[in-house]
C-alpha positions as CSV (number, residue, x, y, z in Angstrom):
1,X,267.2,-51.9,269.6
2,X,263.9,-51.1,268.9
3,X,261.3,-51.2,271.8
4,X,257.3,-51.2,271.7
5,X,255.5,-48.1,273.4
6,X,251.8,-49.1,274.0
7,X,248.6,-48.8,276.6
8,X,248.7,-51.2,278.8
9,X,245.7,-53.1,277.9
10,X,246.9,-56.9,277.2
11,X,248.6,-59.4,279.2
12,X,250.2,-60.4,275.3
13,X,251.9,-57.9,275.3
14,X,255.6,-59.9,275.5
15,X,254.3,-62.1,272.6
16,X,253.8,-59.5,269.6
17,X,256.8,-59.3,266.9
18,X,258.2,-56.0,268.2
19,X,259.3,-57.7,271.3
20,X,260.7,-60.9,269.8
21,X,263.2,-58.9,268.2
22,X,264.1,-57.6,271.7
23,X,264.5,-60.7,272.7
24,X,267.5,-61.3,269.9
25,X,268.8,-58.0,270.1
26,X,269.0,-58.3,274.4
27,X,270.7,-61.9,273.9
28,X,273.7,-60.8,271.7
29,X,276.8,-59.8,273.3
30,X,278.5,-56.1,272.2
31,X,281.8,-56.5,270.9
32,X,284.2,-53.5,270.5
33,X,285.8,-54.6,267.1
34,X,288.9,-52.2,268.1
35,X,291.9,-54.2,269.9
36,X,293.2,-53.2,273.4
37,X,296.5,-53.1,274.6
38,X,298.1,-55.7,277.8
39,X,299.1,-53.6,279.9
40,X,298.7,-49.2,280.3
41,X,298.5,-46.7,282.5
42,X,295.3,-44.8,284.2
43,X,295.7,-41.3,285.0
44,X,293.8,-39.0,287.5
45,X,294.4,-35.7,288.4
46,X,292.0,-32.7,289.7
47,X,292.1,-29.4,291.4
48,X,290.5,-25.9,292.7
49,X,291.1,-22.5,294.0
50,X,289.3,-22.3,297.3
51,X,286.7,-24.5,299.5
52,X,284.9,-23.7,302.9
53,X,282.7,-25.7,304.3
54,X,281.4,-27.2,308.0
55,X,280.6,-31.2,307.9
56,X,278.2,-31.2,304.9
57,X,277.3,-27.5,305.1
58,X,279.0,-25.8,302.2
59,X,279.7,-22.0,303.6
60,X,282.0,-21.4,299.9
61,X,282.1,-23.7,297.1
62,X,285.0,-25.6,295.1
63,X,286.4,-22.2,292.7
64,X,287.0,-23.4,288.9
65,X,287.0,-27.0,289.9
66,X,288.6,-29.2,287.0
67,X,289.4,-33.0,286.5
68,X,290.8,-35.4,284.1
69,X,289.4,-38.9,284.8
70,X,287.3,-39.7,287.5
71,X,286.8,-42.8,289.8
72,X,289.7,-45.2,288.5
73,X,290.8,-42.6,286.0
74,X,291.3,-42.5,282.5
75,X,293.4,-44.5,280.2
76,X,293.5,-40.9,277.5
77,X,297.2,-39.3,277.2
78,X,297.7,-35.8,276.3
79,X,293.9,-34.7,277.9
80,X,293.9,-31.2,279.7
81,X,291.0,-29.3,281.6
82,X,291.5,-25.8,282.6
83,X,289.7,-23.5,284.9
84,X,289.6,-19.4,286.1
85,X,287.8,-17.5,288.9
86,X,288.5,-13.9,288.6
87,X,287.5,-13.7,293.0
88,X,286.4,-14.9,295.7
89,X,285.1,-13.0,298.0
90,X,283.1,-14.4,301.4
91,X,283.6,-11.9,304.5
92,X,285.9,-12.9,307.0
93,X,286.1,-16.1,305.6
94,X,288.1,-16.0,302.5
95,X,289.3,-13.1,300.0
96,X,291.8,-13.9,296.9
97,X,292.0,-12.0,293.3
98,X,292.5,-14.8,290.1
99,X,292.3,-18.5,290.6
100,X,294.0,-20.6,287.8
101,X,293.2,-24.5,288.1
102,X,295.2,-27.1,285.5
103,X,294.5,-30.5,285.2
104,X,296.4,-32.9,282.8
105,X,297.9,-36.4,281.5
106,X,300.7,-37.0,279.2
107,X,301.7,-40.6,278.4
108,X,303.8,-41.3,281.7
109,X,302.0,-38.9,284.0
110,X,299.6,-36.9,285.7
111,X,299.2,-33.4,286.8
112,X,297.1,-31.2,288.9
113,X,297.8,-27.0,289.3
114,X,295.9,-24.8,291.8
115,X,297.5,-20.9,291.3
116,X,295.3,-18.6,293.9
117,X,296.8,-15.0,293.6
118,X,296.2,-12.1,295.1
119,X,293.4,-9.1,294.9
120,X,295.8,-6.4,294.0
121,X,299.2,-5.3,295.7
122,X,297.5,-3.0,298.4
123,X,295.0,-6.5,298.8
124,X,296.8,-9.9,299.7
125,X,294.7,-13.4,300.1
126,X,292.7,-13.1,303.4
127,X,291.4,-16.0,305.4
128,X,289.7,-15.4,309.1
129,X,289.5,-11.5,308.7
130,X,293.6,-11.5,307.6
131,X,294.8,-13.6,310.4
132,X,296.8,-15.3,307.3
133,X,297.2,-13.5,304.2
134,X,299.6,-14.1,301.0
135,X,300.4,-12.2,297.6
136,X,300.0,-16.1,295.8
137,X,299.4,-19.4,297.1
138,X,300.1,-22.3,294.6
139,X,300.0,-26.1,294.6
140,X,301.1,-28.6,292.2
141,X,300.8,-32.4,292.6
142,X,302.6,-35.0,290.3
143,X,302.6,-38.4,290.0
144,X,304.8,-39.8,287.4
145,X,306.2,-43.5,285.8
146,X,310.2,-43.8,285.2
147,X,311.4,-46.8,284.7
148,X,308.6,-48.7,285.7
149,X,308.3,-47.5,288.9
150,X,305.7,-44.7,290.4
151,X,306.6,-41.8,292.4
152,X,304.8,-38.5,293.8
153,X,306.7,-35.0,294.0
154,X,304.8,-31.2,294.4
155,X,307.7,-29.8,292.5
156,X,305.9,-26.1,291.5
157,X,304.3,-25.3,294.9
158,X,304.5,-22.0,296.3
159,X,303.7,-19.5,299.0
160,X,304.8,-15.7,298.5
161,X,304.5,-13.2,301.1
162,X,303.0,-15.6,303.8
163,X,302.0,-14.2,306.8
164,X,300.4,-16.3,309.7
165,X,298.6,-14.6,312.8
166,X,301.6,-12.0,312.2
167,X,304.2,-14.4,311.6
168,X,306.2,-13.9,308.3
169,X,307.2,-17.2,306.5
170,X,309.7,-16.5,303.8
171,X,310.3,-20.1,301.9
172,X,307.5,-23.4,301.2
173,X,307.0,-24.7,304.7
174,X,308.2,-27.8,305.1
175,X,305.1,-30.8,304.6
176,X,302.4,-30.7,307.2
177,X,303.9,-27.8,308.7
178,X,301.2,-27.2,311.9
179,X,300.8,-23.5,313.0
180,X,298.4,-23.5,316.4
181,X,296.0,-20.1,315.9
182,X,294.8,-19.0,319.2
183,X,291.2,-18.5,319.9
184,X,290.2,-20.5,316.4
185,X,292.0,-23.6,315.8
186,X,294.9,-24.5,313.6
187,X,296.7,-24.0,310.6
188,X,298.5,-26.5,308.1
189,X,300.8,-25.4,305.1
190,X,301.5,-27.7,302.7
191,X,299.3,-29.9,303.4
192,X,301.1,-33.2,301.8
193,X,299.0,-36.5,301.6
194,X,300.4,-39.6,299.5
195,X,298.7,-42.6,299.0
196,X,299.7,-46.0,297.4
197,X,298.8,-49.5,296.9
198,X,298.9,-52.7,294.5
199,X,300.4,-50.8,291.2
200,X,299.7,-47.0,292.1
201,X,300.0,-44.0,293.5
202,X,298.9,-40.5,294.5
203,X,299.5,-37.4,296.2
204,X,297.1,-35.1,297.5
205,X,298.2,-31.0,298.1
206,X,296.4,-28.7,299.8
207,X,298.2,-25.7,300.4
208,X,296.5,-24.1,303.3
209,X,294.3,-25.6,305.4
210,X,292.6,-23.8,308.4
211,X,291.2,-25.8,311.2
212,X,288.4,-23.9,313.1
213,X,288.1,-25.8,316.7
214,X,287.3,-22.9,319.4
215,X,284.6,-20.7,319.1
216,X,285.6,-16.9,318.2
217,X,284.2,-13.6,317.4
218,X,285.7,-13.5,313.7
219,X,283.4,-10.7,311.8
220,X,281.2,-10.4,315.0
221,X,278.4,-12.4,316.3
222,X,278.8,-16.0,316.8
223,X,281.9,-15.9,314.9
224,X,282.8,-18.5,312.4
225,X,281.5,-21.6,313.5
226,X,283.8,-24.1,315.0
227,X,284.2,-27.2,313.0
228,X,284.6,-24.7,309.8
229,X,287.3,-25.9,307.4
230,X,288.5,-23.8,304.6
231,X,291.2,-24.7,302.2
232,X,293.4,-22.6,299.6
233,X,294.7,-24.3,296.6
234,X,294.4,-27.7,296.0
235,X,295.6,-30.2,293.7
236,X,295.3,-34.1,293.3
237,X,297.4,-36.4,291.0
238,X,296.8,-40.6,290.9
239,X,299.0,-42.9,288.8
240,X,297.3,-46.9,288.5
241,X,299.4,-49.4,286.4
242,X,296.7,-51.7,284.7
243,X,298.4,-55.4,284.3
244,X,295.9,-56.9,281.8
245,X,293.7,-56.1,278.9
246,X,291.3,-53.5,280.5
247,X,290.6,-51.6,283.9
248,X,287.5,-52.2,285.7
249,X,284.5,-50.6,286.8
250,X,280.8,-51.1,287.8
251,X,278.3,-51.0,290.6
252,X,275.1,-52.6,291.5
253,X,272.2,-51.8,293.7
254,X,268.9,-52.1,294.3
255,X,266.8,-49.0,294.4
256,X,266.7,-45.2,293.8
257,X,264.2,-43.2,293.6
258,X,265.0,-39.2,292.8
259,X,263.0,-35.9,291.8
260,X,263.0,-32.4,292.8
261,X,260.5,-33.2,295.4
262,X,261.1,-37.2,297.1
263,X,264.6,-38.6,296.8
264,X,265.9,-41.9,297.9
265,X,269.8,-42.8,297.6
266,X,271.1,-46.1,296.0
267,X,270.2,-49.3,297.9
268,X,273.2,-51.4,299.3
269,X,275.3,-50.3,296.6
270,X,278.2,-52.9,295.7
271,X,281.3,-51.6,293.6
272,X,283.8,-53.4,291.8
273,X,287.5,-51.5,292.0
274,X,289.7,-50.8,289.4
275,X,291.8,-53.7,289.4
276,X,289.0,-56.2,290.6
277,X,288.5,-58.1,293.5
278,X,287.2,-61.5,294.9
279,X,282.8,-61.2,295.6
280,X,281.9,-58.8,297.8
281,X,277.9,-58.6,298.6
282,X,276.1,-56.0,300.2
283,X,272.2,-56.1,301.5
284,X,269.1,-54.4,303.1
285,X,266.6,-55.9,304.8
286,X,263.9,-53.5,303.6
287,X,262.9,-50.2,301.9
288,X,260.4,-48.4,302.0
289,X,259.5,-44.7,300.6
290,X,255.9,-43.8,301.4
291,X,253.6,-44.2,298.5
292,X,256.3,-44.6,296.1
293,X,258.2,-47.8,297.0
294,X,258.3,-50.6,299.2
295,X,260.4,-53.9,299.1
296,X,261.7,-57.3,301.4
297,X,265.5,-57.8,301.2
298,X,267.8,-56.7,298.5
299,X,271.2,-57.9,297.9
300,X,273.8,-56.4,295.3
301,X,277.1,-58.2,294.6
302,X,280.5,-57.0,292.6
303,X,283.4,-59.0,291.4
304,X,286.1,-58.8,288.8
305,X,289.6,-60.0,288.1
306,X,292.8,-58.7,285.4
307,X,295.4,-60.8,284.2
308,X,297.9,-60.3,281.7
309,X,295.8,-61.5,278.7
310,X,292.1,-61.3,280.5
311,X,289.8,-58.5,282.4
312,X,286.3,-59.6,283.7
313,X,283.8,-58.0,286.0
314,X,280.4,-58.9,286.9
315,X,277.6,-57.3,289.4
316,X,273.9,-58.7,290.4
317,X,271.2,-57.1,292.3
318,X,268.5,-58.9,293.5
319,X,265.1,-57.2,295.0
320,X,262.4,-59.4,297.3
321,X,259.0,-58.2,296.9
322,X,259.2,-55.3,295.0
323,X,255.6,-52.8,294.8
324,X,255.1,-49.3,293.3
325,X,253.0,-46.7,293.9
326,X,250.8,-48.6,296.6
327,X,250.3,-51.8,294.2
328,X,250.0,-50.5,290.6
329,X,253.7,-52.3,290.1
330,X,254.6,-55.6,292.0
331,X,256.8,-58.5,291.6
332,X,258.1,-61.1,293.6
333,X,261.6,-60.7,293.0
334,X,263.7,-58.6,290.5
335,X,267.2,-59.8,289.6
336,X,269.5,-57.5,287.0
337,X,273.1,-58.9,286.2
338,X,275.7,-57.3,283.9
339,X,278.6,-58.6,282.9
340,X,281.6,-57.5,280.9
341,X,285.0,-59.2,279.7
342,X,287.5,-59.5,277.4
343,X,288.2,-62.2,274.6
344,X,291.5,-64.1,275.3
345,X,294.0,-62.5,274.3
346,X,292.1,-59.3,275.2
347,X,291.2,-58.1,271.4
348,X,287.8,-57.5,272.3
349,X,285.3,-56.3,275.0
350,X,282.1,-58.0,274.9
351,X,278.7,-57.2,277.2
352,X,276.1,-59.3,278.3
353,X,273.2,-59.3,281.1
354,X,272.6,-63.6,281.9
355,X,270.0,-64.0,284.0
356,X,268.2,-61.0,284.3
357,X,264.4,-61.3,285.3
358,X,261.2,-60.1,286.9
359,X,259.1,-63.0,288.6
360,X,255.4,-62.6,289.0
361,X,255.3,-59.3,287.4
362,X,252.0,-57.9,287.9
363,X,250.8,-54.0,286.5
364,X,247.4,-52.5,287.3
365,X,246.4,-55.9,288.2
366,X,247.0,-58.0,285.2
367,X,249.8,-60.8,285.8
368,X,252.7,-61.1,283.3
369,X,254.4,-64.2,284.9
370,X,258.5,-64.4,284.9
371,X,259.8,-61.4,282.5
372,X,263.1,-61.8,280.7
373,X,263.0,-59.7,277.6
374,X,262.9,-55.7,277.1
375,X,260.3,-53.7,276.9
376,X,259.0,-50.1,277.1
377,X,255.6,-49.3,278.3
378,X,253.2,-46.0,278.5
379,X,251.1,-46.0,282.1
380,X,247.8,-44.9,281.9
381,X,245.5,-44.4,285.2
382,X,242.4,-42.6,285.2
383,X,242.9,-41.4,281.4
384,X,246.1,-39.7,282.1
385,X,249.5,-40.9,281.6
386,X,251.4,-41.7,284.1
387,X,254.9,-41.8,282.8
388,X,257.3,-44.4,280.7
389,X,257.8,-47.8,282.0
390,X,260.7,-49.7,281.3
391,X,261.2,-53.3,281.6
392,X,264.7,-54.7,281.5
393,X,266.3,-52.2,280.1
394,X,269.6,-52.6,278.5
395,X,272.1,-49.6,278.2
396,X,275.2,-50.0,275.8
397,X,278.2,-47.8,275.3
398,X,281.1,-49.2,273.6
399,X,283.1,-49.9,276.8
400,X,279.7,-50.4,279.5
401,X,276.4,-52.2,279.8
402,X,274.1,-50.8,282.5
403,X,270.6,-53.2,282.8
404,X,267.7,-51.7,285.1
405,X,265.1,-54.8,285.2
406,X,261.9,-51.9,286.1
407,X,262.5,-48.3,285.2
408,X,259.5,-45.6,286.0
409,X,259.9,-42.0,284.8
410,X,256.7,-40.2,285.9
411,X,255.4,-37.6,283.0
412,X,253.7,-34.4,283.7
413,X,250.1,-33.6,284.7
414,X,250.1,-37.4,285.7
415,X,246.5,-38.1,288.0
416,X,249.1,-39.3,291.0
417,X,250.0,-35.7,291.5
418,X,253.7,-37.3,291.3
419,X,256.0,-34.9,290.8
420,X,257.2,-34.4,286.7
421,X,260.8,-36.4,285.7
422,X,260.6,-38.6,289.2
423,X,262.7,-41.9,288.0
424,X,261.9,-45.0,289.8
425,X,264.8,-47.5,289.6
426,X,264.2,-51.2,291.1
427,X,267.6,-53.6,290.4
428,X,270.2,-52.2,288.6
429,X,273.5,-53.5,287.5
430,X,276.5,-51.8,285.4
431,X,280.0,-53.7,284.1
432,X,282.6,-51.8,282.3
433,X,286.2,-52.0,280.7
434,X,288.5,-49.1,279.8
435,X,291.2,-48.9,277.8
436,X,293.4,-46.7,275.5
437,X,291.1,-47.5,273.4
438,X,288.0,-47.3,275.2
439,X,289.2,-44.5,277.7
């Protein structure tokens, strides 16, 4: 797709030759030539080392975090991800030697490895100041197809050399085992969380997991503060069984604005889920980000559906009374739709974005009436340029579409005094499909 970069100086501007072929290439559907299979398996699996952290405060980062898939998964067999840490080391909080995290899928399963060992022999894993130490600490979650049917097991975990507020424990506790720690909170060992639904499954390990609900005087002061979670070894593993032609993914919403300096989250984001469901809608009455954006109500909706021989998914997002940047941008309402499916029987993904448009589109006061074809714009105010607008933008991978209907990324040295890389994102929409083929 070729788009035309110019000044803004002409309301003609969606007439000239450049954008007609827009117009052709925005109105064809992509279709992955390669065929899919009916029916497959989506695989998830992730781990790390060591985590502290109170409510959103992080007081020690995930240690060599790794993942294979991520949302819904990933329909590729045989992937791996690895990761090391040679320590971690935050006083009175946590102390451990190596960290070894595994992540992989082989064609019936998934697996996640979290191996936390200790500094040396004379040094065991320390959490509050050694009220629990350990020579290793290891977790291993499975999730695994026989026979048609999913199950969960930690086979692998491990504790050596435990030792709880100067209790010895000699064997894996038993699941959910809950040790009380007087003056900070709680402890629980092998922590064991499975989780299920329509066609799959997942387990969730966490090894140790420390509870601080009391206030103390761990390492002086205030002490660690209550509310303070810290976990040792982790490990995740998720099984789906995909009935149909392709899993499903995709989200709309309405606006985002982010830079180093002003940010502004995703408006009433709606999501599809892996395995589809009926309409849901989401809305907002309002927006507004001082200077930047304002808007009336937006509404976002997600849908999708598998059967055996089918997969379809579709999301909208609609904006009322959309202005930039105190009036240089307006438009009475932006609408972005994406849409992906599968040829019956399912050889083929195709992508398409129906509907999308911008009514009453007005920039630096000249009117462009209802927009409904791509195009990309340079900004120019007071002889500077302001940054790259894009109108109905269309995004295609071989298994996604992703359509933003008005797309600003501000350019340095701009007369605004915006800051540099800002993106400005009014109505956006994204439908995929995965499969074996398309992981």
């Amino acid at each position: 797709m070729k788009n035309e970069t110019q000044p803004l100086v002409s309301p003609r501007l969606f007439s000239r030759v450049g954008v007609a072929c827009l117009i052709l290439a925005a109105a064809m559907p992509f279709v992955a030539l390669n065929s899919v299979q009916a029916s497959f398996l989506e695989f998830s699996a992730s781990a790390y080392g060591t985590y502290a952290f109170v409510g959103s405060t992080i007081v020690a980062g995930k240690t060599a975090p790794v993942s294979v898939g991520s949302g819904c998964g990933t329909a590729a067999v045989n992937q791996t991800a690895s990761g090391t840490v040679a320590s971690v080391t935050v006083p009175f909080v946590i102390t451990t030697g190596a960290v070894n995290t595994t992540a992989a899928s082989t064609t019936n399963s998934a697996t996640a490895t979290s191996d936390v060992h200790q500094v040396s022999t004379l040094q065991p894993i320390s959490l509050l100041g050694g009220l629990i130490s350990a020579s290793e600490v290891k977790a291993v979650s499975t999730t695994v197809q026989s026979g048609g049917t999913l199950s969960v097991n930690e086979t692998g975990s491990a504790m050596v050399n435990l030792v709880v507020a100067g209790m010895s424990i000699a064997a894996l506790p038993a699941p959910n085992t809950t040790i009380a720690l007087p003056g900070v909170g709680k402890v629980v060992l092998n922590e064991y969380i499975p989780s299920s639904g329509t066609n799959m499954k997942g387990l969730t390990v966490n090894m140790i997991h420390v509870y601080v609900t009391v206030a103390n005087a761990i390492g002086g002061g205030s002490g660690i503060p209550v509310g303070t979670q810290i976990i040792v070894s982790h490990a995740v593993s998720h099984l789906t069984q995909v009935g149909g032609p392709g899993s499903l993914d995709g989200t709309a919403f309405g606006t985002s604005v982010n830079s180093t300096i002003i940010k502004s989250s995703q408006t009433a984001p709606a999501s599809v889920g892996c395995l589809g469901n009926a309409k849901i809608t989401k809305s907002q009455l309002s927006i507004n980000v001082p200077s930047v954006l304002t808007s009336g109500t937006i509404t976002d909706t997600a849908q999708g559906s598998i059967t055996n021989s089918s997969s379809s998914v579709e999301t909208t997002s609609t904006v009322q009374n959309v202005n930039l940047l105190a009036g240089l941008i307006t438009a009475d309402v932006v609408h972005a739709q994406a849409d992906a499916s599968t040829t019956p029987p399912g050889t083929t993904f195709n992508f398409s974005s129906p509907g999308s448009s911008i009514a009453n589109l007005n920039i630096q006061g000249v009117a462009y009436g209802t927009v409904t074809t791509s195009s990309t714009i340079t900004l120019v105010v007071s002889g500077k340029t302001l940054g790259t607008l894009y109108l109905d933008r269309v995004i295609k991978t071989t298994n996604s579409i992703t359509v933003r209907m008005i797309e600003l990324v501000i350019a340095s040295g701009n007369s605004l005094g915006l800051p540099a890389g800002m993106d400005i994102i009014v109505a956006s929409a994204s439908a995929s499909l995965h499969s074996p083929t398309h992981p």
